[in-house]
C-alpha distance (Angstrom), angle and dihedral (degrees) to the residues before:
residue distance angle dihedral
X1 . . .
X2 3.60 . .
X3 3.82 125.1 .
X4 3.50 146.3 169.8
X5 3.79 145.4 98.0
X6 3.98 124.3 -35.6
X7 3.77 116.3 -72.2
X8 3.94 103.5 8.4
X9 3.83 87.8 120.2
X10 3.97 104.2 -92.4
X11 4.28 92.4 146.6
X12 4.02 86.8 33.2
X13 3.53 97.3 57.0
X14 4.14 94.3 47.9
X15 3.94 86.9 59.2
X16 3.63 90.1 50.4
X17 4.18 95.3 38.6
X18 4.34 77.3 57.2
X19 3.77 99.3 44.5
X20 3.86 80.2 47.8
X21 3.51 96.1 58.8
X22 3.85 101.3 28.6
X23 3.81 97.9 -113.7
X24 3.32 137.0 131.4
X25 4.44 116.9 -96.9
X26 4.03 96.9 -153.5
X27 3.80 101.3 179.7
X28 4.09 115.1 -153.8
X29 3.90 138.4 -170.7
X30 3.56 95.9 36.4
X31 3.79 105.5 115.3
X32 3.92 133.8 9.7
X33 4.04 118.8 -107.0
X34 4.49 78.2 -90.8
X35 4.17 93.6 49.4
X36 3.32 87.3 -105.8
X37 3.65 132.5 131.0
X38 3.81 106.7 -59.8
X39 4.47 115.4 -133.4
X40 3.89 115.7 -125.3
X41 4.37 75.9 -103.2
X42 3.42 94.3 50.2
X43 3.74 93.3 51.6
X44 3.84 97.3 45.1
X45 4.05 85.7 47.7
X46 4.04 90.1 56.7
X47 3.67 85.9 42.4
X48 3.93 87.2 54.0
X49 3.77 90.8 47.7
X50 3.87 100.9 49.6
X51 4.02 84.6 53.2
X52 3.67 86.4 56.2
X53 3.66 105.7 46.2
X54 4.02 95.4 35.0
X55 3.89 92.9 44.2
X56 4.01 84.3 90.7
X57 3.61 94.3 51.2
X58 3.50 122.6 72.3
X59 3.58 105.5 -169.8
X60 4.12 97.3 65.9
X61 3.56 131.7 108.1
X62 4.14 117.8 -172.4
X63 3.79 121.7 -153.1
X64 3.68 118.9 -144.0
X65 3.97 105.4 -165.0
X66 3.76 123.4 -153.1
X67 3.48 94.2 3.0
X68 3.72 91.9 -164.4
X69 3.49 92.7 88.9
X70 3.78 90.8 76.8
X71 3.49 97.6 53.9
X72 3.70 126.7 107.3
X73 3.20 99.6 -160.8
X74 4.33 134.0 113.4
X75 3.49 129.6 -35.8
X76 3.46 125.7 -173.0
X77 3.84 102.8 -124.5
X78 3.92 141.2 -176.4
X79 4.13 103.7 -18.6
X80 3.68 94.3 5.4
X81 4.02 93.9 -69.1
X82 3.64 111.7 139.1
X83 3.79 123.9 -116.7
X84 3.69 127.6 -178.1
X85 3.47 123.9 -112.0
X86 3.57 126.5 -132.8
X87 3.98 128.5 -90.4
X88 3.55 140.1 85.3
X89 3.96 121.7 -79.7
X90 3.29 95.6 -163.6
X91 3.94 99.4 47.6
X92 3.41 92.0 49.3
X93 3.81 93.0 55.4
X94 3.90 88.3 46.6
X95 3.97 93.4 49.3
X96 4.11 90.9 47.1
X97 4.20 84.0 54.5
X98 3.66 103.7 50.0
X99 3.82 112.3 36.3
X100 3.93 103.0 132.5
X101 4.31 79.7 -164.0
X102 3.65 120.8 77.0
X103 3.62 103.1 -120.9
X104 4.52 126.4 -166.4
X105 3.82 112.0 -145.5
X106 3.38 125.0 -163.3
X107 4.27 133.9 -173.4
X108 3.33 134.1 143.0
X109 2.79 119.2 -118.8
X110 4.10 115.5 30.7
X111 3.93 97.2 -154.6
X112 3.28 83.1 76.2
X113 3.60 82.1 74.4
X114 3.91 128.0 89.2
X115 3.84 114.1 -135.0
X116 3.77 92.8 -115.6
X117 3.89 93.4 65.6
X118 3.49 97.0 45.7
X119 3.79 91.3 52.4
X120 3.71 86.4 57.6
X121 3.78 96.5 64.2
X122 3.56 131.2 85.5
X123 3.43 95.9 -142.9
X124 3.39 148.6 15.3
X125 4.33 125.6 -165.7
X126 4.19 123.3 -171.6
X127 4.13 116.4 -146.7
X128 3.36 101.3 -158.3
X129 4.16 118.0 -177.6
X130 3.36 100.4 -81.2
X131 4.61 120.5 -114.7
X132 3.57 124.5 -98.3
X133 3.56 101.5 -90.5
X134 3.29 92.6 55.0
X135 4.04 94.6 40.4
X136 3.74 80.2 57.5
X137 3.67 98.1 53.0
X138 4.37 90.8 47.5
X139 3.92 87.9 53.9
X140 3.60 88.8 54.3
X141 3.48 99.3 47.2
X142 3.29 99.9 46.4
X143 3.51 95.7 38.8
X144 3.77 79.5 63.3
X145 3.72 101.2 49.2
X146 3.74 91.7 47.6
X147 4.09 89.5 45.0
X148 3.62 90.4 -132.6
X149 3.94 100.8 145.4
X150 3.79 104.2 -129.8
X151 4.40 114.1 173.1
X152 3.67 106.6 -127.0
X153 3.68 91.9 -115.5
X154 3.78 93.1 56.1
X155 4.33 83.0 51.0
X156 4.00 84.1 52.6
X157 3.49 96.0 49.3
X158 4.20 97.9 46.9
X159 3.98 79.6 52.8
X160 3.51 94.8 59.8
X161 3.76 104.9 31.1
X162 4.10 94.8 41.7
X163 3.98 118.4 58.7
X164 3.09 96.8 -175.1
X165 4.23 136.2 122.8
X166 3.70 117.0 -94.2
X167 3.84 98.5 -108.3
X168 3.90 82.0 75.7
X169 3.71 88.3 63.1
X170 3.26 95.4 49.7
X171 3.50 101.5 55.7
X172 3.91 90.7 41.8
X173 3.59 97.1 61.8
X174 4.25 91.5 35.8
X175 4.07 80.8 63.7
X176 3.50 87.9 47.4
X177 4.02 102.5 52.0
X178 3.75 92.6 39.5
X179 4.30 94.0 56.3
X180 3.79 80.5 40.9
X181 4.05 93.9 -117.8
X182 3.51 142.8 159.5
X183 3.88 140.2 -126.1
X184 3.69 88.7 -62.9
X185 3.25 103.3 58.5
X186 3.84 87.3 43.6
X187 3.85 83.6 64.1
X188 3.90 93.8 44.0
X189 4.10 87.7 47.9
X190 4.00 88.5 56.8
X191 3.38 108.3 37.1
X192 4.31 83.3 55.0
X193 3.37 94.7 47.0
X194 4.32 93.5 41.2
X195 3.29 82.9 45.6
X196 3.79 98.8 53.3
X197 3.80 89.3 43.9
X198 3.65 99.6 59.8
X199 3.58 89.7 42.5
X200 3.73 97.5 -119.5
X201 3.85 146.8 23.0
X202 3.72 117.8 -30.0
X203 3.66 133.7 -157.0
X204 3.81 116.4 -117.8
X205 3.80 107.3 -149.1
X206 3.92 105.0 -173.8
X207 3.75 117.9 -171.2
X208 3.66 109.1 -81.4
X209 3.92 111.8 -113.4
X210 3.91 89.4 -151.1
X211 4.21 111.8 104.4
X212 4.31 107.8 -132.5
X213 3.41 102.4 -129.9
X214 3.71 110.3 -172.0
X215 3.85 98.0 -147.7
X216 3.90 86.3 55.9
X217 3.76 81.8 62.2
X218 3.98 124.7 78.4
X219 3.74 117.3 -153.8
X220 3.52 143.5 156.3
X221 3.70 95.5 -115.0
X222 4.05 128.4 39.2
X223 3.68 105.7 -85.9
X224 3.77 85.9 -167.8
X225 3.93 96.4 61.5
X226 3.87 89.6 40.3
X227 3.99 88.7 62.3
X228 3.36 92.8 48.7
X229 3.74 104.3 48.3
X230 3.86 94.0 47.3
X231 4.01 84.8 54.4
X232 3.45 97.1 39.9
X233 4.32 80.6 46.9
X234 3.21 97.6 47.4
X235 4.14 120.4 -146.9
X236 3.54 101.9 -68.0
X237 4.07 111.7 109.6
X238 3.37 95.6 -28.7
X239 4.03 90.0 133.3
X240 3.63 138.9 -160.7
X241 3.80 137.9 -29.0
X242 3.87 125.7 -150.5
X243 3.88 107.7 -144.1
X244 3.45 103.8 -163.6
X245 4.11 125.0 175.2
X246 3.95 151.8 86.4
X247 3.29 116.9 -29.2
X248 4.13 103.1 -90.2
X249 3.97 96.3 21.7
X250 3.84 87.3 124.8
X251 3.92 102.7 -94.5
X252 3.84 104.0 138.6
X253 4.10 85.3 32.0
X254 3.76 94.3 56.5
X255 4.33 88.9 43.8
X256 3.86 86.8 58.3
X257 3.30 91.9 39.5
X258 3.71 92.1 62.5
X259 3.47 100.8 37.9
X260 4.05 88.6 53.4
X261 4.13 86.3 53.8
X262 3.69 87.8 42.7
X263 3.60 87.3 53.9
X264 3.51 96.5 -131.9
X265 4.48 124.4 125.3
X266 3.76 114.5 -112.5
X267 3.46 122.3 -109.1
X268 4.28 100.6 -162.9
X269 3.95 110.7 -174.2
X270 4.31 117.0 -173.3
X271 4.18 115.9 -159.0
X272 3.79 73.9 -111.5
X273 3.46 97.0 66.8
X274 3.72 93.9 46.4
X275 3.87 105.6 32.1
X276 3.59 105.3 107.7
X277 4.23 130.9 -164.8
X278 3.49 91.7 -153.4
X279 4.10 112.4 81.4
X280 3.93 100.4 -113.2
X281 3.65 96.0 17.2
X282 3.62 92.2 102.1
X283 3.86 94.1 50.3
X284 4.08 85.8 55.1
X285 3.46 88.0 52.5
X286 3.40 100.8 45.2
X287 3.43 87.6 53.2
X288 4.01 103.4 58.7
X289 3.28 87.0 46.7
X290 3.61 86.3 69.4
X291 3.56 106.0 38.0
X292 4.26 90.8 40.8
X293 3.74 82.5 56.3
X294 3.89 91.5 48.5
X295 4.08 97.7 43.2
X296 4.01 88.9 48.3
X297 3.72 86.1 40.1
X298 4.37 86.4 -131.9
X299 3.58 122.1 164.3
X300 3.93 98.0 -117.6
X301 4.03 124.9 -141.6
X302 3.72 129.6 -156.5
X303 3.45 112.0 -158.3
X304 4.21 121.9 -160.6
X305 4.17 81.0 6.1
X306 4.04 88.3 173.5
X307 3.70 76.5 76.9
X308 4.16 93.4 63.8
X309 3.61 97.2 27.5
X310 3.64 112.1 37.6
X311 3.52 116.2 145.7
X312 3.73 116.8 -72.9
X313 3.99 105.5 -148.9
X314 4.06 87.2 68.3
X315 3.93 91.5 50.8
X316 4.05 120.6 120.3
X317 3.86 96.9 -164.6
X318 3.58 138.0 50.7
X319 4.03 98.8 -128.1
X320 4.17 86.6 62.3
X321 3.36 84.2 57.7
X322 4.30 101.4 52.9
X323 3.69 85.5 24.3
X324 4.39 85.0 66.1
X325 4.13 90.6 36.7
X326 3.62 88.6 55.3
X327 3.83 97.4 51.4
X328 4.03 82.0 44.9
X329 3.67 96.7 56.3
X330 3.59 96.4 46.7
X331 3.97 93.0 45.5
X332 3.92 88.3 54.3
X333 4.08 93.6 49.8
X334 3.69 100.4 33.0
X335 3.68 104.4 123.1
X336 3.83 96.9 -163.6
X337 4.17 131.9 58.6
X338 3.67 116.2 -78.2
X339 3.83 130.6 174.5
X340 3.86 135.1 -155.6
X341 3.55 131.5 -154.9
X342 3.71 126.8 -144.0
X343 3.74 140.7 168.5
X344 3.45 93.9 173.3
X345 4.12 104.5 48.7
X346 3.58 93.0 157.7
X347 3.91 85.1 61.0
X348 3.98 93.6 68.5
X349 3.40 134.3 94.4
X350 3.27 113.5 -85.8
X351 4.44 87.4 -131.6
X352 3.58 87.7 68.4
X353 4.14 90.5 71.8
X354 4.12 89.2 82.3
X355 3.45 98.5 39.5
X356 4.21 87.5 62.0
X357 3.62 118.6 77.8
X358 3.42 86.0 -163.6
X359 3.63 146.1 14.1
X360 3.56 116.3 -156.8
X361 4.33 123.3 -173.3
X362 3.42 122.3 -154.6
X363 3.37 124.7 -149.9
X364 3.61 144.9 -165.5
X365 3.75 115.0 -87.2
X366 3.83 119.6 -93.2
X367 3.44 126.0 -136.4
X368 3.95 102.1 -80.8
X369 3.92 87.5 53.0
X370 3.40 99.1 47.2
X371 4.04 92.6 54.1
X372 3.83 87.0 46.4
X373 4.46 90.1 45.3
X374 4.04 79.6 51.6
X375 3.93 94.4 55.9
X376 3.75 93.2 41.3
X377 3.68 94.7 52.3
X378 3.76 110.1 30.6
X379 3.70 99.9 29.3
X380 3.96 89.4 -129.6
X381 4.40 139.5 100.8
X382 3.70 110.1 -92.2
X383 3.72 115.3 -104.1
X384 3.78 125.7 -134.0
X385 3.31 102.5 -105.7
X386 4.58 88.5 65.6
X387 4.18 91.7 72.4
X388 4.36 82.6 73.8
X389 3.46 89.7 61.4
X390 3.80 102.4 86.5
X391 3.79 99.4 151.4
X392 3.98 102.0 51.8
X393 3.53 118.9 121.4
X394 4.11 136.4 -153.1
X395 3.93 86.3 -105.5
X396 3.53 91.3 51.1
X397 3.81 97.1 58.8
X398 3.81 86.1 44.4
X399 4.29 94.1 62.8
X400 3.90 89.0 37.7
X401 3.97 89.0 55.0
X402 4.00 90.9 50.8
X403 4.16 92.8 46.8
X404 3.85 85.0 50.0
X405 3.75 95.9 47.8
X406 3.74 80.7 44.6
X407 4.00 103.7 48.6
X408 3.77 93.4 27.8
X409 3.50 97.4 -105.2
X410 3.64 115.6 166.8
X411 3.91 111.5 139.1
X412 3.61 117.1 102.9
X413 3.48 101.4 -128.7
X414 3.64 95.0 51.1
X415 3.87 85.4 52.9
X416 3.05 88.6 55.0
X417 4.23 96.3 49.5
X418 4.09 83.2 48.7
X419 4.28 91.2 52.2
X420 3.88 82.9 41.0
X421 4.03 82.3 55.3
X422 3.71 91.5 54.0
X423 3.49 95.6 54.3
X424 3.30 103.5 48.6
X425 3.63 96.7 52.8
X426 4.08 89.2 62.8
X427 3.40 115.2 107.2
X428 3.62 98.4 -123.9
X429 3.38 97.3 49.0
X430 3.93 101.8 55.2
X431 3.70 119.6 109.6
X432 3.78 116.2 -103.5
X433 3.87 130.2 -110.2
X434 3.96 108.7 -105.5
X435 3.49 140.5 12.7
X436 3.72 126.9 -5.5
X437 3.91 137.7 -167.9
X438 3.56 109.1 -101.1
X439 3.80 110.2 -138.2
């Protein structure tokens, strides 16, 4: 059995597992004897049939696609009650015991599954969407079999901005060659159809085009030595860091950062991406996180983790509470290097502080850093008027530098009124309502 989300190659890789071996793929149950839709009868009568006719040959292999057709299982029916769908349990079991053919399944989405099937096959094989790298290397492949001219950096940047299977590719860049398009509309084509998939709007993350540079970064610990003792580690147990700080300090920078010197692919998961409306849904997804960042041995990120692991004595309902002992249990077991992201530390509960093996604060720049961030960014010496600016961070210098490439801004002391613009609008830094001690 093969399973896993649309597009990540479950029908693909049968033909190839065939061509492989040198047998024959005979795929049944797809059509009626009119090429019409086939019943859940007709399909299992085909299925029947193939056994039959192939039993005699032994070098054939039969596809059953979307398995879940067969199964009588659950539905959810009128007003979300379930009702059972038709078929035999028992038949079913029988038919899964004594096919003298070897036969490929595919579905889905195996919780669709009872227990008592899945004991009955010999083996079972997750497609997961594939990592960057190799996201990257299916955009440039196919962008070469469909002659679609795509610049490698434009492949790199769908990889990193689009999680999605490789079908979606596929289909992105066929719309493109047959209007007769260009990389643009290669973008348009997949951010409809990712977009469509998901069942909403997506973020697209591209990779950022900003170097981390860790003496840019002000934290309570040395950044420097950190790097170098997970390298010189190595990713085995080396557990979890808390990256706690102002928003744009350079938490989720710095976590890239050292999984790209650990040489390992980032795995980066939002509460968005996890959050689930279903009651348990949130566990399960909590859960591959995990174990897809342990079987593509990924350093995994949790961004906004106050979200996932807030503290459990202030929640109202019972699925905070499992949802928080889930992320728990697979912090302490996780095997490889994970990171979470916090601005609001003091919001976590307080049985996450063992499960970090460190905690790392990040703070806003001091004055040496902010006269280096201001001859990184503008290309220019630091004017007097930048050593009052106590509270700016790396990502604040960062948005300043794109509304002065924007507006035209190059004078320093108008940089300086824009970073003076940044600070103020932090909430910490606004002047209180009342009276105040004159000085």
């Amino acid at each position: 059995m093969l399973h896993g989300a649309p597009g990540t190659g479950k029908t693909e890789f049968c033909k190839a597992l065939a061509e492989c071996l040198g047998a024959g793929l005979h795929a049944v149950g797809e059509a009626d004897d009119d090429g019409d839709e086939p019943s859940r009868f007709e399909r299992l009568q085909q299925l029947r049939l193939g056994q039959r006719l192939l039993s005699d040959q032994g070098n054939s292999l039969i596809l059953f696609d979307e398995m879940e057709d067969l199964l009588p299982g659950l539905d959810n029916g009128m007003f979300g009650f379930p009702t059972r769908r038709a078929g035999s349990k028992v038949h079913f079991n029988r038919l899964l015991e004594s096919n003298p053919v070897p036969t490929l399944w595919t579905t889905n989405d195996i919780s669709d599954c009872d227990p008592a099937f899945l004991r009955r096959i010999s083996f079972t094989l997750e497609l997961r969407t594939p990592p960057v790298s190799v996201r990257n290397r299916i955009w440039a492949k196919l962008a070469e079999h469909h002659q679609v001219p795509l610049p490698r950096e434009l492949c790199l940047e769908l990889a990193h901005s689009m999680e999605d299977a490789p079908a979606l590719a596929d289909s992105a860049l066929r719309a493109a060659r047959i209007t007769r398009g260009g990389a643009d509309d290669v973008k348009l084509a997949a951010a409809a159809i990712s977009r469509a998939v998901r069942g909403g709007h997506t973020q697209l993350i591209a990779p950022s085009s900003i170097r981390f540079e860790p003496e840019l970064t002000n934290a309570d610990q040395d950044l420097v030595l950190i790097t170098e003792r997970f390298i010189a580690c190595g990713p085995a147990n080396t557990g979890g860091l808390c990256l706690s700080g102002p928003p744009g300090t350079g938490k989720s920078a710095f976590a890239r950062y050292l999984a790209d010197r650990m040489q390992m692919p980032v795995l980066e998961r939002r509460a968005s991406d996890l959050l689930d409306r279903y009651v348990g849904g949130s566990e399960r997804n909590i859960a591959d996180a995990f174990a897809e960042a342990r079987d593509t041995s990924a350093f995994l990120v949790f961004d906004e983790a106050d979200s996932l692991l807030g503290a459990r004595d202030g929640a109202t309902h019972r699925w905070e509470v499992s949802q928080v002992n889930e992320m728990l249990t697979w912090m302490e077991n996780h095997p490889l290097p994970f990171a979470c992201t916090t601005n609001l530390i003091d919001r976590l509960d307080p049985a996450t502080a063992r499960r970090f093996s460190l905690k790392v604060g990040f703070l806003p720049l001091n004055v040496q850093q902010r006269e280096a961030c201001f001859r990184r960014f503008f290309k220019a010496e630091p004017p007097l008027g930048l050593s009052a600016l106590d509270q700016l961070t790396p990502g604040d210098f960062a948005v300043v530098a794109k509304r002065s490439k924007l507006l035209g801004i190059d004078q320093p002391d108008a940089l300086i009124a824009e970073l003076h613009r940044e600070q103020a609008a932090k909430p910490n830094t606004r002047n209180p309502i009342g009276f105040r001690v004159a000085s």
